[in-house]
C-alpha positions in Angstrom: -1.1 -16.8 17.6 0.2 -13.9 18.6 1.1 -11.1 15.7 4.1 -10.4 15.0 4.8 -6.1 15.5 6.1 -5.1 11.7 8.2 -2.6 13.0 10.4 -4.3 14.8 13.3 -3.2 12.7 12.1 0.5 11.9 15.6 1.6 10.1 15.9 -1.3 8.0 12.1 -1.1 7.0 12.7 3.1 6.3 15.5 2.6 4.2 13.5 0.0 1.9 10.3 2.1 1.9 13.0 5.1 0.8 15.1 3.7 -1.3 11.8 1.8 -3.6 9.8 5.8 -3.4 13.2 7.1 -4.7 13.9 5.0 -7.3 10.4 5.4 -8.5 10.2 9.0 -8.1 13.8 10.5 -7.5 15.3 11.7 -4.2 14.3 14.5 -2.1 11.3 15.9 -0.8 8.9 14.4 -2.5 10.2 10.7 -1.8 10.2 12.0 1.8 6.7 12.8 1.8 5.2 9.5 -0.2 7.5 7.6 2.4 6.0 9.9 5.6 2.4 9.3 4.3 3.3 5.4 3.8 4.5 5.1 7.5 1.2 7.2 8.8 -0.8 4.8 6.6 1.4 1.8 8.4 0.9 2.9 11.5 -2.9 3.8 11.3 -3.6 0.5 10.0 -0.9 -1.5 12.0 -3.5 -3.7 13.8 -4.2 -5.2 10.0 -1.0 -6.8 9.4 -1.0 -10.2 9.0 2.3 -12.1 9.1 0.7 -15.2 7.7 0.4 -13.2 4.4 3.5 -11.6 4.2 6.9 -9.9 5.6 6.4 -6.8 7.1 8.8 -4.8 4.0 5.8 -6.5 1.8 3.6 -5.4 3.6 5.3 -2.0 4.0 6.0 -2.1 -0.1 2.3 -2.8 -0.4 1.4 0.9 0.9 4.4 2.6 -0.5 2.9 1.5 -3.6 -0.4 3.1 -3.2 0.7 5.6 -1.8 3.1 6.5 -4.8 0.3 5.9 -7.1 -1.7 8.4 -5.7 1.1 10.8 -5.5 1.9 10.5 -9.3 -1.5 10.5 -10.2 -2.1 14.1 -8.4 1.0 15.1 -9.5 2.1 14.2 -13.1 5.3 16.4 -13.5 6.8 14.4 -10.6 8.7 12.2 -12.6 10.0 14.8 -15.3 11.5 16.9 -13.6 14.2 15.3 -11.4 17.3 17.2 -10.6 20.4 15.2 -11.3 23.2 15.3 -8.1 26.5 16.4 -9.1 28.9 13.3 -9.5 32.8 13.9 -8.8 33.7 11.8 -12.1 32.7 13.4 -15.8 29.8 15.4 -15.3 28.8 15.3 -18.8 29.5 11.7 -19.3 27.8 10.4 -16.1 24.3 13.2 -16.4 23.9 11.7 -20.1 24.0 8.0 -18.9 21.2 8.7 -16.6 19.3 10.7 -18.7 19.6 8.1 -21.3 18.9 4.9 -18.8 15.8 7.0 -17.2 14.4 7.6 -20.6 14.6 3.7 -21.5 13.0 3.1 -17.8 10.4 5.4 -18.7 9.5 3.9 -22.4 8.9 0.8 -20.6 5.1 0.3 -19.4 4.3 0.4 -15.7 4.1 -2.9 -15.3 8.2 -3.3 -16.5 8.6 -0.3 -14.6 7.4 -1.2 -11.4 9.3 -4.8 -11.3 12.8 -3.2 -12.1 12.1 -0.5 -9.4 11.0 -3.2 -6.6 14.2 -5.0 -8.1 16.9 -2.3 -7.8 14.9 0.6 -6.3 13.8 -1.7 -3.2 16.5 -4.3 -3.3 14.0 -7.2 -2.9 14.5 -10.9 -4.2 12.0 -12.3 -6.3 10.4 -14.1 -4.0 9.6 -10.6 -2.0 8.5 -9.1 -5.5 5.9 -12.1 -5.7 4.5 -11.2 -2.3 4.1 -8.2 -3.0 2.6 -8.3 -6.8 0.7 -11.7 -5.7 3.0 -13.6 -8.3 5.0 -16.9 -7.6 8.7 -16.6 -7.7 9.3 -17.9 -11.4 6.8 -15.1 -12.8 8.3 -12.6 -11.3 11.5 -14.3 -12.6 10.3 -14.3 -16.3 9.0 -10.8 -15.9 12.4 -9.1 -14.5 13.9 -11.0 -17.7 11.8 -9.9 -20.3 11.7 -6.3 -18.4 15.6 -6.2 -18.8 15.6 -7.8 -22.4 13.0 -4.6 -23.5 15.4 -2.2 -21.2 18.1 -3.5 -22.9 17.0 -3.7 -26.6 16.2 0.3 -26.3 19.5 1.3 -24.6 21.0 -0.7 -27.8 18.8 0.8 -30.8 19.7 4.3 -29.3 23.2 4.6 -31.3 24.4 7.9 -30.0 23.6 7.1 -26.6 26.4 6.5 -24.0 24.7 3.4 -22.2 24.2 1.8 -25.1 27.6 1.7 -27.1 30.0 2.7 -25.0 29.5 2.2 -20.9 30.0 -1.7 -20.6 29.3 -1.4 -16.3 25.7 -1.0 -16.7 25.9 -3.1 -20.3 26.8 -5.7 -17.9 25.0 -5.5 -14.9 21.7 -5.5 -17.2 22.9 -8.3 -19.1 24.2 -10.7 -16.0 21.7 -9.6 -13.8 20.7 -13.2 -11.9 17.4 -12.5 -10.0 
């Protein structure tokens, strides 16, 4: 059987590997580099994918993972020290939604963490997720569920926060979130 070459689509497979580092991590350099180093680590090892096990954004995911593990592990101020971009709408307004929703992420354990970033950070189904984590579908179902419930349940005990009382889009999109 011949192997299949898992970068065949190089764009699509960049802006996955991306767009999962920078959710985890935030935007910028440093997502650049964890995403450069998961690519080197791709292509090094290319001749050890194995379609049989996988899709190659799994596969892909797989390394980003480690790679990102390894990263935060040298590097423990990563995460706390984001900058926010500048949003045309109310500054003040939109910065405290964040900071409030990436302080809930944050409280959750890596395990909640990682599922809601390979969720929205990555854009993968459940079924991908499961690949990826070695889970069937309906655990990684169950999981995103009880992930967003915990997410959820701190945005609402934090009263004076935005997210929580008063910004019904993201209210919503955590609460009808089908996965």
């Amino acid at each position: 059987m011949a192997r299949r070459d898992p970068f065949g689509d190089p764009e699509a497979l960049v802006r996955r590997v991306y767009s999962y580092v920078a959710y985890r991590i935030g935007p910028g350099a440093d997502a650049e580099d964890v995403t450069s180093e998961t690519y080197a680590r791709a292509l090094r090892g290319r001749s050890t994918y194995d379609p049989s096990r996988g899709t190659p954004i799994a596969w892909m995911l797989g390394i980003a993972r480690r790679c990102l593990a390894e990263t935060i592990a040298a590097r423990p101020v990563l995460t706390s020290q984001l900058p926010e971009p500048a949003d045309p709408g109310d500054l003040e307004e939109t910065a405290l939604r964040r900071l409030t929703l990436r302080a809930a992420v944050a409280s959750l354990d890596e395990r909640d963490q990682e599922i809601i970033a390979l969720r929205y950070g990555a854009d993968l189904s459940a079924r991908r997720i499961g690949e990826i984590l070695g889970l069937k579908t309906n655990a990684v179902e169950v999981a995103l569920h009880r992930a967003l419930l915990r997410l959820r349940t701190r945005l609402e005990s934090d009263e004076s926060s935005v997210i929580g009382g008063k910004d019904p889009t993201l209210r919503g999109r955590i609460a009808d979130d089908s996965v």
